[in-house]
BAFI-3210 file (N, C-alpha, C; in Angstrom, 3 decimals, decimal comma, padded with zeros to 6 digits):
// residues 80
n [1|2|3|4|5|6|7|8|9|10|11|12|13|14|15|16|17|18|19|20|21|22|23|24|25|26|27|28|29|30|31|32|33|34|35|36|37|38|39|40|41|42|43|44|45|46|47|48|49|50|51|52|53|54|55|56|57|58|59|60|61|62|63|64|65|66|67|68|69|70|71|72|73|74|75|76|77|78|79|80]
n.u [004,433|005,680|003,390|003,116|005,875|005,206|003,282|003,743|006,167|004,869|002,323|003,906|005,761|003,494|002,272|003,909|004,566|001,700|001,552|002,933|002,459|-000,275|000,496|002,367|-000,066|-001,765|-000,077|000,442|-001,627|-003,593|-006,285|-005,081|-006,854|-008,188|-010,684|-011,945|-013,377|-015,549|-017,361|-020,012|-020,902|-021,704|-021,443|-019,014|-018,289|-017,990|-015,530|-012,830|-010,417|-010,538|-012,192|-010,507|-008,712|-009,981|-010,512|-007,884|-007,003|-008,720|-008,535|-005,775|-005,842|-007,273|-006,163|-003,788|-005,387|-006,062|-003,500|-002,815|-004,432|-003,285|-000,745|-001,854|-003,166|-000,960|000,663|-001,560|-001,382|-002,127|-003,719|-002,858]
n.v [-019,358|-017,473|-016,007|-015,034|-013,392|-011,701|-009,910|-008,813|-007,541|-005,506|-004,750|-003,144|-001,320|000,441|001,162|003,246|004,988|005,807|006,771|008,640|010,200|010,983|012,668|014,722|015,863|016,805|018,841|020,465|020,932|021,751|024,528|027,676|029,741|029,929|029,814|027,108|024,860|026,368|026,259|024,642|021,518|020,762|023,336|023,002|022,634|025,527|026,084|025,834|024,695|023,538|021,321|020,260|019,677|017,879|015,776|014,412|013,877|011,901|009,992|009,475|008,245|005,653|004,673|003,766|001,994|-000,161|-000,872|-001,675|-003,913|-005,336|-006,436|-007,539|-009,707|-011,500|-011,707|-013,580|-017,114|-019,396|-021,949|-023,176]
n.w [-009,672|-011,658|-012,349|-009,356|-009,634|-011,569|-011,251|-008,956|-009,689|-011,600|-009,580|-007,177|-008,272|-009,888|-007,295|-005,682|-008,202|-007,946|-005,186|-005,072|-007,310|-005,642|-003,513|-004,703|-006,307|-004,243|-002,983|-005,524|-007,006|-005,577|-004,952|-004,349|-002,674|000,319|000,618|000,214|001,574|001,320|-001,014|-002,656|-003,150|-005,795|-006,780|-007,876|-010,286|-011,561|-010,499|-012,174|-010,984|-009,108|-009,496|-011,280|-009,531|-007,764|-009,949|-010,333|-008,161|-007,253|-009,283|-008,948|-006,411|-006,627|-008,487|-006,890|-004,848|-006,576|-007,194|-004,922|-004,917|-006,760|-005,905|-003,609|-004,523|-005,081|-003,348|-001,579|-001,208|-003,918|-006,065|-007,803]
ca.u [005,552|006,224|002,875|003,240|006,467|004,946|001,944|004,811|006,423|003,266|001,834|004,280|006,108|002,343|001,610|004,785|004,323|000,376|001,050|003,909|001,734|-001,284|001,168|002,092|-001,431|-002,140|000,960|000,318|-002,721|-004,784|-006,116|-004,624|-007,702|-008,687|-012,404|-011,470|-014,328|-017,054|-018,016|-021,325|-019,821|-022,795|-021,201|-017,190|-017,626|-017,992|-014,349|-012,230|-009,385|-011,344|-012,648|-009,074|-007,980|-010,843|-010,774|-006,546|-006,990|-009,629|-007,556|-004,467|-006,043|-007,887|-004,790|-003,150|-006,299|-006,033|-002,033|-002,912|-005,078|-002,941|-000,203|-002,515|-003,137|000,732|000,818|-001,701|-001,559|-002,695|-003,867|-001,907]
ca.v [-018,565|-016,496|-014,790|-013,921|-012,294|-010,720|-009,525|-007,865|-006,228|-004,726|-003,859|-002,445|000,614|001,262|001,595|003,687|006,063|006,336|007,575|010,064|010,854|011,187|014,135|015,603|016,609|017,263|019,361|021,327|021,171|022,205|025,727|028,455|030,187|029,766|029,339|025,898|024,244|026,785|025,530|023,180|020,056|020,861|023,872|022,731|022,901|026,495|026,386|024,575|024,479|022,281|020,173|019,260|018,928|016,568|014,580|013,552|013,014|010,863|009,413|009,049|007,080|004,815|003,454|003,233|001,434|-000,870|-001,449|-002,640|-005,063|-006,782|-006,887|-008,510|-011,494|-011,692|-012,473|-015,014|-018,472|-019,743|-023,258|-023,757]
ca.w [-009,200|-012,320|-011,996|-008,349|-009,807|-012,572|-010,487|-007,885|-010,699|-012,277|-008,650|-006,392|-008,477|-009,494|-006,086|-005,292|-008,568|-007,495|-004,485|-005,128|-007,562|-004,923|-002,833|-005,984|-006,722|-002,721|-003,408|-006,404|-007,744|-004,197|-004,921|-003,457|-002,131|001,666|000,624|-000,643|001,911|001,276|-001,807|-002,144|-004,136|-006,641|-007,748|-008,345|-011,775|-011,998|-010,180|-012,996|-010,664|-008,152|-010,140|-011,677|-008,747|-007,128|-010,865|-010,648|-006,905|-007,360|-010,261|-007,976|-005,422|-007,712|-008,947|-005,976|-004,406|-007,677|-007,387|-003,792|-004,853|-007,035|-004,936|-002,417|-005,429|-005,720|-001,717|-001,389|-001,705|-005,059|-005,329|-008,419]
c.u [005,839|004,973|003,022|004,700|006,307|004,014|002,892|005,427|005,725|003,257|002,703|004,793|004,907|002,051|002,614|004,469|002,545|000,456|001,802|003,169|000,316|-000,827|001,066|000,804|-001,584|-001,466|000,793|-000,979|-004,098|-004,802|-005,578|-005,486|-008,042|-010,164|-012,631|-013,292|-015,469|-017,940|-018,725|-020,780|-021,039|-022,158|-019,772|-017,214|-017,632|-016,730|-013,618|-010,971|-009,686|-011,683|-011,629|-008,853|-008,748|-010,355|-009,010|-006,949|-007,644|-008,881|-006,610|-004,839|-006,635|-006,969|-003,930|-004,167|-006,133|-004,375|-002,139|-003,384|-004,228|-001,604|-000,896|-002,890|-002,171|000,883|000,172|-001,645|-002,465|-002,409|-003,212|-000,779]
c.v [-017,393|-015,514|-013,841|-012,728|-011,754|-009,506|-008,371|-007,027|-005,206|-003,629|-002,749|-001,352|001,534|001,944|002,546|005,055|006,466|007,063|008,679|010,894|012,065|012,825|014,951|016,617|017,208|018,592|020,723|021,553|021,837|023,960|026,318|028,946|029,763|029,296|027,960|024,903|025,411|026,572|024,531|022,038|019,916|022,033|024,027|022,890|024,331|026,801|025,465|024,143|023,444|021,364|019,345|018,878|017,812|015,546|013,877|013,519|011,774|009,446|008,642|007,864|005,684|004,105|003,000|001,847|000,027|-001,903|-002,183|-003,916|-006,183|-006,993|-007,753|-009,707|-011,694|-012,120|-013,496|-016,194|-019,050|-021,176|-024,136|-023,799]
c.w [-010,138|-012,338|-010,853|-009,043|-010,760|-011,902|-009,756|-008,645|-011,542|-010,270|-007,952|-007,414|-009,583|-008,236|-005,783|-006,402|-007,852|-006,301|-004,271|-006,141|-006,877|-004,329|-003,868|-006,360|-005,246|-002,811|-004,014|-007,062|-006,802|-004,436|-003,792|-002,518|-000,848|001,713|000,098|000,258|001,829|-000,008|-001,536|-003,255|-005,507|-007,490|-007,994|-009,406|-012,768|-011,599|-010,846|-011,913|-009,484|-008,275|-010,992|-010,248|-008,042|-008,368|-010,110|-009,065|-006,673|-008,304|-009,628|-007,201|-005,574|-008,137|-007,815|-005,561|-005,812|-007,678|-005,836|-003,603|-005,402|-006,613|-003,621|-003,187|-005,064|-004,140|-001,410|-001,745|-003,186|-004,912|-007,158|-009,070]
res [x|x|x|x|x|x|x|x|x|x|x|x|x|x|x|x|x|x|x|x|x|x|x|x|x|x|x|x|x|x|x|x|x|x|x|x|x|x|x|x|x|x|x|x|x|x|x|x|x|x|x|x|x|x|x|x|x|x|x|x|x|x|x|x|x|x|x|x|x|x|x|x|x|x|x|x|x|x|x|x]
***
């Protein structure tokens, strides 16, 4: 019992900053430029501002994806 509620307090306001985080970046960090899809994903790292913004998105969702999981321990049944 005290892990599921440790587990629930860990996961969920991960999962809540991760994904206000997630907008955030969607948000602010998405170049300005219109040519945003004509880039070949080979050469992003000559656009630093692309390549921040792919890394913390990638980042973002990663933890979210992570805070989901262990909220999904903290829900099931444990056998002791």
């Amino acid at each position: 019992m005290i892990l599921r509620l440790v587990l629930l307090m860990i996961g969920c306001p991960l999962f809540l900053i991760s994904v206000a985080g997630y907008f955030y970046i969607k948000i602010k960090f998405k170049p300005k430029d219109n040519d945003f899809d004509d880039y070949y994903h080979e050469f992003e790292d000559r656009r630093p501002d692309i390549a921040r913004y792919n890394k913390w998105s990638s980042i973002a969702l990663t933890a979210a994806i992570i805070s989901m999981l262990i909220v999904f321990l903290a829900m099931i049944p444990m056998p002791f």
